[in-house]
C-alpha positions in Angstrom: 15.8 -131.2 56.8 16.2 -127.8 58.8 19.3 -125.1 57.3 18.3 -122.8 60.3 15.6 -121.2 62.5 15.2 -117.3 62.4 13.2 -115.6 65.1 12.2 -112.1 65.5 12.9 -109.9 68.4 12.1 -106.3 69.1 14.8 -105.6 71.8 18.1 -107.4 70.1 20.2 -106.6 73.2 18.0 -108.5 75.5 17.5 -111.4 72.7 21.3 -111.6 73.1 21.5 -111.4 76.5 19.5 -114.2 76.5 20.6 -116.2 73.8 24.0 -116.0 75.0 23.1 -117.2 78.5 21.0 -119.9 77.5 23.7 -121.3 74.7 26.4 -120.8 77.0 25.0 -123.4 78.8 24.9 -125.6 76.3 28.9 -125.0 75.5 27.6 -122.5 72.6 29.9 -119.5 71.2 28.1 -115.5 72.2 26.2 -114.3 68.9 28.1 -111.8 66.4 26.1 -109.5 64.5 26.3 -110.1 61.0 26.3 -107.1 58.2 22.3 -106.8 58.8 22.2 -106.5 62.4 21.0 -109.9 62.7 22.5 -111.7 65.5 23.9 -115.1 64.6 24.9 -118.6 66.9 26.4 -121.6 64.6 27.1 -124.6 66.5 27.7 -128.1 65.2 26.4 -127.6 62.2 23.0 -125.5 63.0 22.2 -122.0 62.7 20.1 -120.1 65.1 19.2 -116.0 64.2 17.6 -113.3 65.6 16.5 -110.5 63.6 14.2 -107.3 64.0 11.6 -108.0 61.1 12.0 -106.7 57.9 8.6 -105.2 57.1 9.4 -103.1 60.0 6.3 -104.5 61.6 6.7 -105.4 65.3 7.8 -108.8 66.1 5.6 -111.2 67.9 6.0 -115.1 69.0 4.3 -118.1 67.3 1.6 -119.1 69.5 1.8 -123.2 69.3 4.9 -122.8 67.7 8.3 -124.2 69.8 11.6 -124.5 69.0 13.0 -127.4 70.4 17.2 -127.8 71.3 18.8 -130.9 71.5 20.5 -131.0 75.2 23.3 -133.9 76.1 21.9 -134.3 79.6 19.5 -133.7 82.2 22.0 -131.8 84.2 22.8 -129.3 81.2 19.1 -129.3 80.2 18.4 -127.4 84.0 21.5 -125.2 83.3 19.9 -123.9 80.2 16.9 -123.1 81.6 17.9 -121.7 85.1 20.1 -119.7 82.8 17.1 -118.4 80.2 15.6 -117.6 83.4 18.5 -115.7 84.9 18.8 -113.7 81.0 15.4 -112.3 81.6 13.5 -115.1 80.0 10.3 -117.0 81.8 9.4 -120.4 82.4 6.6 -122.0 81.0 4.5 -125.6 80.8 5.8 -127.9 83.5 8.5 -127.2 85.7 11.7 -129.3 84.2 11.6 -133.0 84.5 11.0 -136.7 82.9 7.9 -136.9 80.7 6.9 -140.5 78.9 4.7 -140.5 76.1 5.0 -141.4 71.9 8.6 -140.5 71.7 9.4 -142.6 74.9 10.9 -141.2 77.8 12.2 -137.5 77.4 13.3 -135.1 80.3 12.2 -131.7 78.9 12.3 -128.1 80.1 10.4 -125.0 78.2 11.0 -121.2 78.5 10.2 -117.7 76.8 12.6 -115.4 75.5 12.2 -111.9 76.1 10.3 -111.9 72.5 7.8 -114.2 73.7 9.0 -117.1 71.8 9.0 -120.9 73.5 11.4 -122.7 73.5 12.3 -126.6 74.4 15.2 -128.1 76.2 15.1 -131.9 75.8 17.0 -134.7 76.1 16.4 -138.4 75.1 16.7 -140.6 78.2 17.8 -144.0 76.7 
């Protein structure tokens, strides 16, 4: 359904800093830039970018809007977000842990980039 997700940043360096940390810790190659200065992840098919907008307005975050990643484990779901939190990032919602509703029983973990943008850790407790 999804080729990739885009977001906008205002402060690339710190995007990356963050990106990198936080996708590090989920066994993710560091970001190259590509020819536009947009800075690009691929892992296991998907495609995560960060880009300064193109209107050369000043980017801002979706507010309702999340991005949720797909995490193998409680364990590396905490690493990602202590690490998003170590990159300059902020935590946000509930602190990380097991939450049981329509989709059954997920443990989940939500941060802010340096951009303002939230973000999702979860993993599928079977």
């Amino acid at each position: 359904m999804f080729s990739h997700v885009m977001v906008g940043a205002n402060d690339m360096e710190a995007s990356k800093a963050f990106y990198d940390a936080t996708f590090g810790a989920m066994s993710v190659k560091p970001g190259f830039y590509d020819d536009k200065g947009r800075i690009i992840y691929l892992h296991d098919g998907a495609i995560f970018m960060i880009t300064t907008p193109i209107d050369g307005a000043p980017a801002c975050h979706a507010n309702g809007g999340t991005i949720g990643l797909a995490m193998a484990s409680p364990a590396q779901t905490d690493a990602w977000h202590a690490a998003g939190v170590g990159a300059g990032g902020s935590s946000c919602e509930d602190p990380p842990g097991v939450r049981e509703g329509g989709f059954g029983k997920l443990y989940l973990a939500y941060l802010r980039d340096p951009a303002g943008n939230k973000l999702c850790g979860l993993h599928r407790i079977t």
